[in-house]
LUMZATI-19533 format. One line per field, with one value per residue: x, y, z of N, C-alpha, C in turn; residue number from 0. Coordinates in Angstrom, 2 decimals. Each point is the difference from the previous one (the first is absolute). Layout:
n_east <- (X  ...)
n_north <- (Y  ...)
n_up <- (Z  ...)
ca_east <- (X  ...)
ca_north <- (Y  ...)
ca_up <- (Z  ...)
c_east <- (X  ...)
c_north <- (Y  ...)
c_up <- (Z  ...)
seq <- (NUM  ...)
END
This chain:
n_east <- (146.63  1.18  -0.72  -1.00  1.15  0.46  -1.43  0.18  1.50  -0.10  -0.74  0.81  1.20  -0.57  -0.98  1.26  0.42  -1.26  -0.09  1.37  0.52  -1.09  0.39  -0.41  -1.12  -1.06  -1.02  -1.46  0.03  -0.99  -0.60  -0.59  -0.16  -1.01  0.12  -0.39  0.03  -1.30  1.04  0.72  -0.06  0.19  0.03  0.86  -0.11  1.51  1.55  1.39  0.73  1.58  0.37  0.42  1.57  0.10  0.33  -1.19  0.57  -2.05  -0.80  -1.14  -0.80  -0.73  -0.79  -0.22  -0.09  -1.23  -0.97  -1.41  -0.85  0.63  0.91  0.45  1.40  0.01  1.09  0.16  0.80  1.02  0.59  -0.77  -1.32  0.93  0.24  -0.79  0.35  0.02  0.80  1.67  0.53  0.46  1.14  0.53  0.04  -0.37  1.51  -0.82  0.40  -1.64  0.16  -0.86  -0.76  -0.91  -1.13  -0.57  -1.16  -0.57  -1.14  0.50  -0.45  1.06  -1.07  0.68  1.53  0.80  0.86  0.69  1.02  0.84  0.88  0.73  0.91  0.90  0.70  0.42  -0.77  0.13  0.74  0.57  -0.86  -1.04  -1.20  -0.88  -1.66  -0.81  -1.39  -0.65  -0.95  0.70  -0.21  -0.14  -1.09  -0.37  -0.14  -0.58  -0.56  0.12  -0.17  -0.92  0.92  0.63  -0.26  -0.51  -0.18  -0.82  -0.53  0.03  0.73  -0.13  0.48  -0.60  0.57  -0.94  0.60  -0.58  0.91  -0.74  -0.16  -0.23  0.95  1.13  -1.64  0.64  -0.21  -0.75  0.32  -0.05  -1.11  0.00  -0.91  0.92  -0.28  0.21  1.17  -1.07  -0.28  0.53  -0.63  0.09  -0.55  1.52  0.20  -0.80  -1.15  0.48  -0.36  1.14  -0.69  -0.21  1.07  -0.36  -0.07  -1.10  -0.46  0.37  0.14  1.23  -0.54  1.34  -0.40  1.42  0.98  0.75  -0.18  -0.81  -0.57  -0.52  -0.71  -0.38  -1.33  -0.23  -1.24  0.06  -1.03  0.64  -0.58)
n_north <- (24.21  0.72  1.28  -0.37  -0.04  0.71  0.49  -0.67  -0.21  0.95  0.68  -0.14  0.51  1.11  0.20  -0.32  0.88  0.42  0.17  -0.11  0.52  0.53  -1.00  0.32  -0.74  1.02  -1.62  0.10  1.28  -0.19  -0.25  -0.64  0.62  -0.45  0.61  -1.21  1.07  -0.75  0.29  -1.17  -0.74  1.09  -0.63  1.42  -0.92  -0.33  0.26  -0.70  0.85  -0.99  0.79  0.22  -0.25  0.40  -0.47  1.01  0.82  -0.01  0.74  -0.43  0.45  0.09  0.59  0.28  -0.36  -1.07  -0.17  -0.66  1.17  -0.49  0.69  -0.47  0.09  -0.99  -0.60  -1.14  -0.79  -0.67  0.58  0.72  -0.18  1.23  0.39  0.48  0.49  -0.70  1.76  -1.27  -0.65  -0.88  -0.43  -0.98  0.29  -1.61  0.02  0.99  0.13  -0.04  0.90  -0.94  1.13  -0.49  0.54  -0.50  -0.30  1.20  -0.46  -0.98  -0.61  0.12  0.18  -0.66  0.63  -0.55  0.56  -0.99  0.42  -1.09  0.69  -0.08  0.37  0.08  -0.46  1.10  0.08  0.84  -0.27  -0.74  0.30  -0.20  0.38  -0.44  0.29  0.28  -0.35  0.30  -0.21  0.28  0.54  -0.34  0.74  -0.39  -1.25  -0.26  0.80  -1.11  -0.51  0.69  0.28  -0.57  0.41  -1.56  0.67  -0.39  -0.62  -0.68  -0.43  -0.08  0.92  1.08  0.77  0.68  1.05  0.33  1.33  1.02  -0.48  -1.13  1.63  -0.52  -1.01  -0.94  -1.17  -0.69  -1.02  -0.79  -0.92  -1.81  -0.39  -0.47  2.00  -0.50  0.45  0.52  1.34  1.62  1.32  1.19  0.51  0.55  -0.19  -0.92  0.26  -0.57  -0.85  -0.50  -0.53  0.70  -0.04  0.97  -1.39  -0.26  0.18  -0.65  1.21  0.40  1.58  0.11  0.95  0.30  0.24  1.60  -0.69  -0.39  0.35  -0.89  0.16  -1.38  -1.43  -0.15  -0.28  -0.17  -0.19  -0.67  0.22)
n_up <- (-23.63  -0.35  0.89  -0.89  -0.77  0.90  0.06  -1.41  -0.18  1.01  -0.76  -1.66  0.47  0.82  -1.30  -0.34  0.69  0.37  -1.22  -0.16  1.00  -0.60  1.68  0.66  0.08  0.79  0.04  -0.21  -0.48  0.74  1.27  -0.59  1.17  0.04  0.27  0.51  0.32  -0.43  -1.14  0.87  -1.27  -0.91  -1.13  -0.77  -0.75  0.47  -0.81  0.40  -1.16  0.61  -1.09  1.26  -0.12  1.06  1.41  0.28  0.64  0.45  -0.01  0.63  -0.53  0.69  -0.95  1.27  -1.25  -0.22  1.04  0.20  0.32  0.69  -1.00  -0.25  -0.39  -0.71  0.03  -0.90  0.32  -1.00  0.76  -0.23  0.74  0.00  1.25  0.36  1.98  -0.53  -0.40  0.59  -0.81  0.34  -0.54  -0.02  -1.33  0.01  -0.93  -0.82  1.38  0.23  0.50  0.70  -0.98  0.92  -0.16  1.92  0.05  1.09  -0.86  0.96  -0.87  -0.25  -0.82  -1.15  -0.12  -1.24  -0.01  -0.57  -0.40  -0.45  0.30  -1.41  0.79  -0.91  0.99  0.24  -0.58  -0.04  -1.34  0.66  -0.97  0.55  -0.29  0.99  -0.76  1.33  -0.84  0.69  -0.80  -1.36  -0.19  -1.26  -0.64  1.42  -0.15  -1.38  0.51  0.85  -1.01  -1.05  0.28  -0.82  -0.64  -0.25  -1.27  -0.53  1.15  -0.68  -0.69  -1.61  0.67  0.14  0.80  1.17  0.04  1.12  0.23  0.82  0.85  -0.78  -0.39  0.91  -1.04  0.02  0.62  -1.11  1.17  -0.82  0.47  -0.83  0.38  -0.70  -0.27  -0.91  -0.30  -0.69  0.90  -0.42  0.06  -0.28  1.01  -0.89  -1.20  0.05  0.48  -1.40  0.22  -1.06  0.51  -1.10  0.47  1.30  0.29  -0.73  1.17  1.61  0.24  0.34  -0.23  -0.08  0.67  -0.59  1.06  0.21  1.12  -0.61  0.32  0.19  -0.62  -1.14  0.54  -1.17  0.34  -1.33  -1.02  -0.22  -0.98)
ca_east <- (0.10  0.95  0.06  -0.36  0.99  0.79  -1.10  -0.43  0.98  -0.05  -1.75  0.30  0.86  -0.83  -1.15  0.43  0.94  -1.19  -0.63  0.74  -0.39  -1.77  -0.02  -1.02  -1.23  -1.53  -0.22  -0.62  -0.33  -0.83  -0.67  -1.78  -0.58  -0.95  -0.06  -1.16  -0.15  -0.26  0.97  0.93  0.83  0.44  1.50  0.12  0.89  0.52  1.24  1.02  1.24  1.08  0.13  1.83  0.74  0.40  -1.13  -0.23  -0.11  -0.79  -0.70  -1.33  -0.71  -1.12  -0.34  -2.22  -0.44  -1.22  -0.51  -0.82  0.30  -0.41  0.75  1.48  0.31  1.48  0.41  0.54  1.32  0.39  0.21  -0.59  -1.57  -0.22  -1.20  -0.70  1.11  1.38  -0.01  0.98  0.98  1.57  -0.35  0.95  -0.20  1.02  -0.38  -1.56  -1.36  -1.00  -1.13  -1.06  -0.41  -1.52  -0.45  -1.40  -0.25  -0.76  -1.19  -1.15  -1.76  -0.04  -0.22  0.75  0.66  1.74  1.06  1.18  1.30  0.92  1.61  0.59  1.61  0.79  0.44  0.91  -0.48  -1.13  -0.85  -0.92  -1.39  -1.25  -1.17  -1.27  -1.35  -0.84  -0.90  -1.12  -1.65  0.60  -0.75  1.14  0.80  0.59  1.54  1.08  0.12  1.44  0.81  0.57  0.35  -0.21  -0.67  0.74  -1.40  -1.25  -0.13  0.84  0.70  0.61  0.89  0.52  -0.29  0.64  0.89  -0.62  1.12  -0.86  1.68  1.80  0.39  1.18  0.38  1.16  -0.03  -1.43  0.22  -0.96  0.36  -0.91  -0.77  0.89  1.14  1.22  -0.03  -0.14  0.49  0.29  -0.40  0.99  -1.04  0.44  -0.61  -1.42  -1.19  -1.20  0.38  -0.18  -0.05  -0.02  0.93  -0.30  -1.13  -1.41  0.15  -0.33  1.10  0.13  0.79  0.39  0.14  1.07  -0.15  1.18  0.59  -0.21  -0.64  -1.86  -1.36  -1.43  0.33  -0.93  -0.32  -0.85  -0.55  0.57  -0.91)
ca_north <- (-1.43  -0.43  -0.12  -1.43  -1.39  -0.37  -0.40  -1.23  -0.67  -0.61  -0.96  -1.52  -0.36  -0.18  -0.73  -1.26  -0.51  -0.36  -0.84  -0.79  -0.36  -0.14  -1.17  -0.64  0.79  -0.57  -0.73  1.09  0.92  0.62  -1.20  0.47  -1.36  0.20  0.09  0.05  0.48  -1.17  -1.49  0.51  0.28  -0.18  -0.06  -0.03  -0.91  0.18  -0.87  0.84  -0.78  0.61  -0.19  0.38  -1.82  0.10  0.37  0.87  -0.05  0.23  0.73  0.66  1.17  0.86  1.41  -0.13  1.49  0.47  -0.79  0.50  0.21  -1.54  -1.44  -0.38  -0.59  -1.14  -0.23  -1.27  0.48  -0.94  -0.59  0.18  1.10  0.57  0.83  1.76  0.74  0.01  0.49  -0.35  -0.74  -0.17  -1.60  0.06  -0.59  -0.58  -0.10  -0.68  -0.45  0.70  0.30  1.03  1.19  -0.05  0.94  0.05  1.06  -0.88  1.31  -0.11  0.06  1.56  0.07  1.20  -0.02  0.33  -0.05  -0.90  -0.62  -0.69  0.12  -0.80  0.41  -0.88  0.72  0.60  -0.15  0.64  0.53  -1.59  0.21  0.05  0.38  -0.55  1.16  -0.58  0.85  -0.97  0.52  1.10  -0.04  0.43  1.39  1.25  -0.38  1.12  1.86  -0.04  -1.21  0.75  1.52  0.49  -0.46  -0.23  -0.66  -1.00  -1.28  -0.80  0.54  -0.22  0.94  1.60  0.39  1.40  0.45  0.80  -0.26  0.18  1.26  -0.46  0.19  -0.27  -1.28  0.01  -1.67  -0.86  -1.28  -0.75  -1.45  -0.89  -0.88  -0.90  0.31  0.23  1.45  -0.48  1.06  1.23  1.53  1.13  1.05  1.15  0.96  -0.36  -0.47  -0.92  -1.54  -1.03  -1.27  -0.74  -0.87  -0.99  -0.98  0.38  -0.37  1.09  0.20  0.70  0.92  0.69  1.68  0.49  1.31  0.09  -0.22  -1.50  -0.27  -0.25  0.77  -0.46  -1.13  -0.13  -1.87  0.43  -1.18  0.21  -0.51)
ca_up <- (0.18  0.96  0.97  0.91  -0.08  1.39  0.90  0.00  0.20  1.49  0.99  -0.38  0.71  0.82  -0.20  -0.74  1.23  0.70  -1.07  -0.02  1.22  0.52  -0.93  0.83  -0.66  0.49  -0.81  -0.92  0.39  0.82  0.37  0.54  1.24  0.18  2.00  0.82  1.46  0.86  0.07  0.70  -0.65  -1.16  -0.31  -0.89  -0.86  -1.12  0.45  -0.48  -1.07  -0.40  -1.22  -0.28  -0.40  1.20  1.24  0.11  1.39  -0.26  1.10  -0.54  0.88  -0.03  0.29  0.01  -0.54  0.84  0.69  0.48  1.44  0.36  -0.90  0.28  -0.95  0.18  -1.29  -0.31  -1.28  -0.07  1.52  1.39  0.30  1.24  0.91  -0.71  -0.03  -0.86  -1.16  -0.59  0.15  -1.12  -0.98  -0.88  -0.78  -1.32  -1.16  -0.49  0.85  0.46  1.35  0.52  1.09  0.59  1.06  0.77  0.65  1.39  0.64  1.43  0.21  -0.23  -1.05  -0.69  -0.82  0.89  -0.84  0.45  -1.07  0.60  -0.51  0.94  -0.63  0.36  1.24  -0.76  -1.29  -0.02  -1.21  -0.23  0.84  -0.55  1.11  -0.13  0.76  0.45  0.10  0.81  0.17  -0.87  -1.28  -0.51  -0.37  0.88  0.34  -1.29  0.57  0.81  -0.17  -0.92  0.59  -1.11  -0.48  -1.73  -0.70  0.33  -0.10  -0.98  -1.44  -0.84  -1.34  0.80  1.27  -0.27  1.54  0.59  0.77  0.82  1.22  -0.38  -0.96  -0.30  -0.04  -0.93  -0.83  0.63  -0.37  -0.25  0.73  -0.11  1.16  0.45  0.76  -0.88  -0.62  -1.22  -0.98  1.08  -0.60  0.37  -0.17  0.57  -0.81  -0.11  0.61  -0.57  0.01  -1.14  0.88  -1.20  0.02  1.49  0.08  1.37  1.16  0.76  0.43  1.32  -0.26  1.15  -0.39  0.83  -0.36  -0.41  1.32  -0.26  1.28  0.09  0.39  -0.11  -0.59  -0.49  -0.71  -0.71  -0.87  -1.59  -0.54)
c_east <- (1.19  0.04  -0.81  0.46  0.48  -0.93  -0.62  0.67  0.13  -1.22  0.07  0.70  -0.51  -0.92  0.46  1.00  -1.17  -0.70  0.68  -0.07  -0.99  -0.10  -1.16  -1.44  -0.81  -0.76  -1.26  -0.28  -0.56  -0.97  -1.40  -0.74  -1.33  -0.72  -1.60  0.21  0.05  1.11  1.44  1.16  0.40  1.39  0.51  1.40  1.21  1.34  0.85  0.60  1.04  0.26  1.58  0.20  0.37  -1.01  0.33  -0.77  -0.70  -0.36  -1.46  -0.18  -1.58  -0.94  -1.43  -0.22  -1.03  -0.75  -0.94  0.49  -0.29  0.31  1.40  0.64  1.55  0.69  0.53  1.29  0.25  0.23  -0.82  -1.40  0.38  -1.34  -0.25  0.95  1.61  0.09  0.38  0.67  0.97  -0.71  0.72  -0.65  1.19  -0.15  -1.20  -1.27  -0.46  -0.74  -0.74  -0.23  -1.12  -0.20  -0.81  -0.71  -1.16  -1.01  -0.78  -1.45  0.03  -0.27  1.27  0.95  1.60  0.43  1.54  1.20  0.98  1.33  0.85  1.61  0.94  1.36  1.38  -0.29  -1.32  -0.69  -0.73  -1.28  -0.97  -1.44  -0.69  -0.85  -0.72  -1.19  -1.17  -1.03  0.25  -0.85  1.08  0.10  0.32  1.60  1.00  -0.17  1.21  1.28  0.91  0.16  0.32  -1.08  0.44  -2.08  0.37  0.57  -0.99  0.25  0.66  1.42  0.63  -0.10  0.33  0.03  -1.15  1.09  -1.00  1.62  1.30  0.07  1.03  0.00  0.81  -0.04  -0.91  0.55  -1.08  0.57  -0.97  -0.19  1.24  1.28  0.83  -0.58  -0.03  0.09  0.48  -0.31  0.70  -1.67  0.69  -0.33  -1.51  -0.58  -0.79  1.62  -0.54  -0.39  -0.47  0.80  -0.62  -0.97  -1.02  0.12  0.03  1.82  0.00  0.91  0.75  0.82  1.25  0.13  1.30  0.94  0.46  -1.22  -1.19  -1.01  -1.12  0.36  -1.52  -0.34  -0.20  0.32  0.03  -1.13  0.77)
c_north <- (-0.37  0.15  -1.31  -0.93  -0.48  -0.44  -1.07  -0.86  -0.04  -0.85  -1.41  -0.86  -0.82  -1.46  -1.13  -0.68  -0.46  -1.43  -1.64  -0.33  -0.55  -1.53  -0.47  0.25  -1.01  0.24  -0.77  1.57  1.45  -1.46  0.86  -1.46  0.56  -0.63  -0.18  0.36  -1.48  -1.09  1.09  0.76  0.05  0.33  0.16  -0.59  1.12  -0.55  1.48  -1.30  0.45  -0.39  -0.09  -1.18  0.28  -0.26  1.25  0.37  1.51  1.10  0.40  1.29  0.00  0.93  0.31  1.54  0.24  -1.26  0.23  -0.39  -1.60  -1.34  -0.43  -0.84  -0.61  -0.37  -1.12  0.16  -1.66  -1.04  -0.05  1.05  1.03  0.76  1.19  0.50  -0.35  0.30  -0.08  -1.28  -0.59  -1.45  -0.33  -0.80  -0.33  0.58  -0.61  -0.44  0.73  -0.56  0.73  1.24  0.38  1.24  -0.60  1.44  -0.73  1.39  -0.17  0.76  2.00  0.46  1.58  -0.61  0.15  0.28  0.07  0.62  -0.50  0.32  -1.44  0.29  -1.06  0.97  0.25  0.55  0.89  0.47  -1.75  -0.16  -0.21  -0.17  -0.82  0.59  -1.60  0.58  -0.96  0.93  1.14  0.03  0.03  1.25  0.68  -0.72  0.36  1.32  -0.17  -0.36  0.91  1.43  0.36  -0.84  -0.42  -0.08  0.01  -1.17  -0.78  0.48  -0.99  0.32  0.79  -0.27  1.37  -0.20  1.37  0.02  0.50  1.02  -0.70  0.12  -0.45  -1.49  -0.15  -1.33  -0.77  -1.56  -0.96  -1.25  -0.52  -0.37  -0.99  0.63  0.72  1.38  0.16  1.10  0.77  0.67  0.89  1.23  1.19  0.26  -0.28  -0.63  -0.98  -1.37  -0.84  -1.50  -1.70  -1.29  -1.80  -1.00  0.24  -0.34  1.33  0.38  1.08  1.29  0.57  1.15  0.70  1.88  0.01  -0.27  -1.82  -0.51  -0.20  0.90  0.05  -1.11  -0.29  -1.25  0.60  -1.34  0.36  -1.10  -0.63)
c_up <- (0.87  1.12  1.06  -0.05  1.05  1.07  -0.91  -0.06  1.65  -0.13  -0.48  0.89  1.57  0.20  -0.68  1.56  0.93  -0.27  0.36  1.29  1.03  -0.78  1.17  -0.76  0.89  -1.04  0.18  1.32  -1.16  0.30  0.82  0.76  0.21  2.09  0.43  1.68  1.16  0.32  0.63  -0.88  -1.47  -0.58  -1.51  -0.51  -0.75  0.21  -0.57  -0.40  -0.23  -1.39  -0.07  -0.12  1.53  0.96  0.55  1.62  -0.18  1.52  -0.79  1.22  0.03  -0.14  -0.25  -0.50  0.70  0.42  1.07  2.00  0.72  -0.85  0.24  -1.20  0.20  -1.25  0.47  -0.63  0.20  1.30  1.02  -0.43  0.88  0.41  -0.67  0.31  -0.99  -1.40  -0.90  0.00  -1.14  -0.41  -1.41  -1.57  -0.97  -1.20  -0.86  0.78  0.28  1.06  0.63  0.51  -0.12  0.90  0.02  0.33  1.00  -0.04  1.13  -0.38  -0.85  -1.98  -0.17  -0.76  0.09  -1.50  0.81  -0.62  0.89  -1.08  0.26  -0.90  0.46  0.85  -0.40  -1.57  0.08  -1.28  -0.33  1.36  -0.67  0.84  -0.56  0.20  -0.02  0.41  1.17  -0.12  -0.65  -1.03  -1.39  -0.25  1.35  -0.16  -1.23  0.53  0.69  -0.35  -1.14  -0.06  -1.77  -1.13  -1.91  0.00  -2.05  0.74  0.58  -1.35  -0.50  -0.60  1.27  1.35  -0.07  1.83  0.67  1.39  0.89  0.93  -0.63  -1.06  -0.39  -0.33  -1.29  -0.42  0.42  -0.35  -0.08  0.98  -0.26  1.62  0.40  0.93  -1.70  -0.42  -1.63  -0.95  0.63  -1.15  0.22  -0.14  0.44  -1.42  -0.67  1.10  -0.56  0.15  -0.74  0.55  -1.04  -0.15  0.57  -0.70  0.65  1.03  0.74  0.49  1.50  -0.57  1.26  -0.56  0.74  -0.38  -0.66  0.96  -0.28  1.09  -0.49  0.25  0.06  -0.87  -0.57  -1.24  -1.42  -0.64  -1.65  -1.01  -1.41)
seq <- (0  1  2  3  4  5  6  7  8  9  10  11  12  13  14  15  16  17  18  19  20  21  22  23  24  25  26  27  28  29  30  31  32  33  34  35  36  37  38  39  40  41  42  43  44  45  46  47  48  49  50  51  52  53  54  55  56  57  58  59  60  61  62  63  64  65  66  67  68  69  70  71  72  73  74  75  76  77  78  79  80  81  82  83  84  85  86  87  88  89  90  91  92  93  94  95  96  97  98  99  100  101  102  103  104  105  106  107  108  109  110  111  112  113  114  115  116  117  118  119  120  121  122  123  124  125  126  127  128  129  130  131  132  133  134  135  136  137  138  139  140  141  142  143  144  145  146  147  148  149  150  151  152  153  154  155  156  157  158  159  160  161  162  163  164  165  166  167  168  169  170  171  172  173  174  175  176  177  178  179  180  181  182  183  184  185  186  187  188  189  190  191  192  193  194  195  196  197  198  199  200  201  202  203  204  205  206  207  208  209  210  211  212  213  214  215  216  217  218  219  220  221  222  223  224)
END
């Protein structure tokens, strides 16, 4: 027993210094758009929220996991629609305000499909972050295969979760987040794989999966009954 004391006291440490910091949250994600080829344009809905008591000087990113040959995609942020070609940009948020982060997408007459995520960190600050997935013409389960690199089942559930680490052996803390952003529980899966979730109010929540690094690895919806 003692020898894992020092690797769960870093990973606490870690995952409580992350935790605290990760004050930005996109807001709702994962977003499913459903794309008619014929119309110039579709657009999946979502915002970012500074939760800090401060304004927070922001950078999103871009990243076309995938997208059919002949589509193009944009993002909206609070200020401004930019063009397809632009991957990036800055923008500042007040204390408590939210704003817009929209992905377009443009299938010119072309039947298929995109998957989107938009980062967005706050600059200088790099453990305050958070992603958006944007699915267009996804089906859901191809889009949970992606989305959840580890896997919590049953869910939905009452009571348990159990942990399926799949290549990440080294996960070490599962945080719970209501839909509003707040952080409502944290787990420790360095010495059990089953999660007491009993506590939580029904509803739907957002699991996010750290390693022993503190670092993210899979963010997953599950639904508490």
């Amino acid at each position: 027993m003692k020898k894992y004391l020092p690797v769960f006291l870093l990973s606490a440490t870690l995952f409580t210094t992350s935790t605290l910091s990760a004050q930005l949250v996109v807001d709702p994600t994962p977003v499913f758009t459903t794309v008619n080829e014929a119309i110039f344009e579709s657009v999946g809905y979502s915002f970012v929220i500074n939760n800090a008591d401060a304004a927070v000087e922001c950078e999103w990113e871009r990243n076309v996991v995938s997208i059919t040959d002949g589509w193009e995609s944009a993002v909206c942020d609070k200020n401004l629609c930019h063009s397809w070609p632009v991957s990036s940009a800055q923008f500042t948020l007040n204390a408590g305000e939210s704003g817009t982060l929209d992905v377009h997408v443009y299938p010119f007459n072309n039947p298929g499909g995109a998957i989107i995520e938009v980062s967005v960190t706050e600059i200088g600050n790099p453990d305050n972050t958070d992603t958006g997935i944007f699915y267009f013409n996804e089906t859901t389960s191809v889009a949970e295969r992606l989305r959840d690199v580890v896997k919590l089942y049953p869910n939905p559930t009452t009571d348990f979760l159990f942990v399926e680490k799949g290549d990440h052996d080294d996960i070490a803390e599962v945080a719970f987040f209501n839909l509003s952003g707040q952080h409502v529980l944290q787990l420790s899966v360095l010495q059990s794989q089953m999660l007491d979730i009993g506590r939580l109010p029904a509803g739907t929540y957002v699991a996010r999966l750290f390693n022993n690094n503190g670092e993210q690895v899979s963010s997953n919806v599950v639904m508490k009954q």
